[in-house]
C-alpha positions as CSV (number, residue, x, y, z in Angstrom):
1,X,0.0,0.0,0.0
2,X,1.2,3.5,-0.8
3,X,0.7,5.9,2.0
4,X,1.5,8.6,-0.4
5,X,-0.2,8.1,-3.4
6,X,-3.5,9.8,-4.3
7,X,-4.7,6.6,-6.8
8,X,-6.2,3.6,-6.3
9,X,-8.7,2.4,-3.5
10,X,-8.1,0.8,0.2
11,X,-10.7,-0.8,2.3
12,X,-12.0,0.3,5.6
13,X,-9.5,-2.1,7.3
14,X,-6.3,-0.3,5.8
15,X,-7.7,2.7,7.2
16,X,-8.8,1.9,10.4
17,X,-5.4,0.3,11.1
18,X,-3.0,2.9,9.6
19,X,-5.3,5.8,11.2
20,X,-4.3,3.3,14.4
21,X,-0.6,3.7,14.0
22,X,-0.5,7.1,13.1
23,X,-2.6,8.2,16.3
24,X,0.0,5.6,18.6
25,X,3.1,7.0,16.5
26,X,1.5,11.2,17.2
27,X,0.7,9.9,20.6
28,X,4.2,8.9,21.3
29,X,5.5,11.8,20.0
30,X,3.3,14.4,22.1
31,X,4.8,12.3,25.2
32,X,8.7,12.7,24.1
33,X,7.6,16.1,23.1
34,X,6.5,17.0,26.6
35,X,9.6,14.6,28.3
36,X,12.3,16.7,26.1
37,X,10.9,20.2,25.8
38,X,9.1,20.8,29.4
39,X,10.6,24.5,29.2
40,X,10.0,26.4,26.2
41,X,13.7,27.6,25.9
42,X,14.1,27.3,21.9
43,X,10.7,27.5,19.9
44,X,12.1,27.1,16.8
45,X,13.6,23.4,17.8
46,X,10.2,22.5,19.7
47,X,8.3,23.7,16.1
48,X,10.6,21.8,14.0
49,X,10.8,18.7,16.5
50,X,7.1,18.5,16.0
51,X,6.6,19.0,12.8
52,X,8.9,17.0,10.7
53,X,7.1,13.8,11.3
54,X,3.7,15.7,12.1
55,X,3.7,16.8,8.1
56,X,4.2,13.6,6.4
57,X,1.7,11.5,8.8
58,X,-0.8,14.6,7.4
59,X,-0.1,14.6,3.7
60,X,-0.3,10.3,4.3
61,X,-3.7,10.9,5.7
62,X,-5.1,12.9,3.3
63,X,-3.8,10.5,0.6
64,X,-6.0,7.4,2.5
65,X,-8.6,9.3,2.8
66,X,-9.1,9.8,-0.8
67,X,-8.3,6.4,-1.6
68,X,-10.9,5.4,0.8
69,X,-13.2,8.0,-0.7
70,X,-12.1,6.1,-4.3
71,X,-13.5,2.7,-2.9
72,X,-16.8,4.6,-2.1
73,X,-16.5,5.5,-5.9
74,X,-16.8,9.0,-4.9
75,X,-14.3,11.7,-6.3
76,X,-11.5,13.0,-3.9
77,X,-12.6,16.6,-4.3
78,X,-14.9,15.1,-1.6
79,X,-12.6,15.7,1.3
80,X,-12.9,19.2,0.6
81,X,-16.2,19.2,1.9
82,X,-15.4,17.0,4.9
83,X,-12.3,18.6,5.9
84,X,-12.4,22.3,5.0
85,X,-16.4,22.9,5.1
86,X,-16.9,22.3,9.0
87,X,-14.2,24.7,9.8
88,X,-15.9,27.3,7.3
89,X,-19.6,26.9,8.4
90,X,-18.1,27.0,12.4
91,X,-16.2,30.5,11.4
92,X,-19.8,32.0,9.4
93,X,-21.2,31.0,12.7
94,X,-19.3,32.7,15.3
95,X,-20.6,36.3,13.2
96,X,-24.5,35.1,13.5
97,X,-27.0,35.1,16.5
98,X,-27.7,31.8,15.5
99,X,-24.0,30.6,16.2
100,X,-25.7,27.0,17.9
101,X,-26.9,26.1,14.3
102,X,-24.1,26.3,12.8
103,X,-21.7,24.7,15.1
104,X,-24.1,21.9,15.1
105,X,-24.4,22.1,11.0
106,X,-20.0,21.7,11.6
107,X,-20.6,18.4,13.7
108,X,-23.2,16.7,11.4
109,X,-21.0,17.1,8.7
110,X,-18.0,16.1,10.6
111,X,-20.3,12.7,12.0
112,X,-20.7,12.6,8.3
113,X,-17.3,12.5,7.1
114,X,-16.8,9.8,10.0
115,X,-19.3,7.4,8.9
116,X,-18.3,7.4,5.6
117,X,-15.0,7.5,5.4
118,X,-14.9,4.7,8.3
119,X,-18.0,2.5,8.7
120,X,-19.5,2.6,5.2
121,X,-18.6,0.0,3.0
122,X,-16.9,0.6,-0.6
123,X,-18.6,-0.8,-3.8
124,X,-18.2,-4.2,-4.7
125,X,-15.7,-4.9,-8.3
126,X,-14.4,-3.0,-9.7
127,X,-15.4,1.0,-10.2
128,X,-13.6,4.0,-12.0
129,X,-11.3,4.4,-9.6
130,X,-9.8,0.5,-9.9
131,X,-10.5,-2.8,-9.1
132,X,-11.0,-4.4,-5.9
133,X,-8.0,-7.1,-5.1
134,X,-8.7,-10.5,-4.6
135,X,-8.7,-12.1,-1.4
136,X,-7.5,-15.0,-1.1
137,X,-8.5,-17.7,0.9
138,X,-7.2,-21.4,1.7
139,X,-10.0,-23.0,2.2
140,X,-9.5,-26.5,1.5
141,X,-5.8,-28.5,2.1
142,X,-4.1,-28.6,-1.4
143,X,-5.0,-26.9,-4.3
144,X,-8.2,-26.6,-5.9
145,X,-7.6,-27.4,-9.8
146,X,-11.9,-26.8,-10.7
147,X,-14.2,-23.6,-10.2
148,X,-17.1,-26.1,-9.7
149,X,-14.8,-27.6,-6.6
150,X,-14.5,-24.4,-4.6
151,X,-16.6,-24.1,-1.6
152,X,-20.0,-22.0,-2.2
153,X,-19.3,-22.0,-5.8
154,X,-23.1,-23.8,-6.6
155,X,-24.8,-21.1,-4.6
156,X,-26.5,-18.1,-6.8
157,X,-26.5,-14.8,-5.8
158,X,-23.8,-15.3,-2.9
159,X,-21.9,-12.3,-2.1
160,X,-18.6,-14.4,-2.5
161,X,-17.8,-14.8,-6.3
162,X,-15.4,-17.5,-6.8
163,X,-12.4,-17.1,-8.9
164,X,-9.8,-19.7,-9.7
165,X,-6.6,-18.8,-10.7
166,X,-3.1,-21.0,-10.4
167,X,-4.8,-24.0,-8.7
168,X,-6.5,-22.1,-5.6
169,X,-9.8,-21.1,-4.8
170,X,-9.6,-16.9,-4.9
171,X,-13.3,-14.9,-3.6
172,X,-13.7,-11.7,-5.0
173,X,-15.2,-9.8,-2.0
């Protein structure tokens, strides 16, 4: 997987786990960040020690998220709206009398950008944005020479479509 790339798709399981070891990998950084620079003596080396890994682990999340928003088939510009539109309606707001609306307008599309850049699943084949990989699964000892052999192959409509390529029983998920 390429943390830096802006094509292709990744499934909600990529995403959950590298938005897991980006938040242990800032997390361990805050804590050597307050264990080295209790005293703010030099700024400049407390900005810096900060922010060199702080702007790669960004420009890597960004990239995921468009992927993921790929495997949703749904174009990147999309993050636009889940990233930079909260922030915009919360601003508007704080100049209104109705300031409450808006910061709750901010959080629904936040929850928003949550749900479906997290828990909604992407399409199913391929899309315009790529093809979904195959899994693979074992599921018989030896190889599997015959479609017609591969478990739930007979069934109709199943969500697993079976696949057989070099000997072993592939599922297209």
């Amino acid at each position: 997987m390429k943390l830096f790339g802006f094509r292709g798709r990744i499934n909600r399981t990529k995403y959950w786990l590298t938005f897991l070891i980006y938040f242990v990998a800032l997390f361990a950084l805050y804590i050597l960040f307050g264990l080295f620079f209790s005293f703010p003596t030099d700024s400049v080396g407390i900005i810096l020690t900060f922010a060199i890994p702080f702007i790669p682990i960004v420009i890597s999340s960004v990239a995921l998220a468009i992927k993921r928003l790929h495997d949703r088939n749904k174009s990147g510009w999309s993050l636009l709206v889940f990233y930079l539109l909260p922030g915009v309606i919360d601003n508007i707001g704080m100049y209104t009398a109705v300031q409450l609306v808006f910061h709750l307008a901010s959080l629904a599309l936040s929850i928003w950008a949550l749900v479906e850049l997290g828990f909604l699943r992407g399409t199913s084949g391929s899309n315009k944005y790529g093809r979904l990989r195959l899994s693979r699964f074992a599921l018989a000892p030896g190889k599997i020479w015959d479609i017609s052999q591969c478990p739930f192959a007979a069934q109709s409509g199943s969500v697993l479509k079976p696949r057989s390529r070099q000997g072993r029983c592939y599922f297209l998920l």
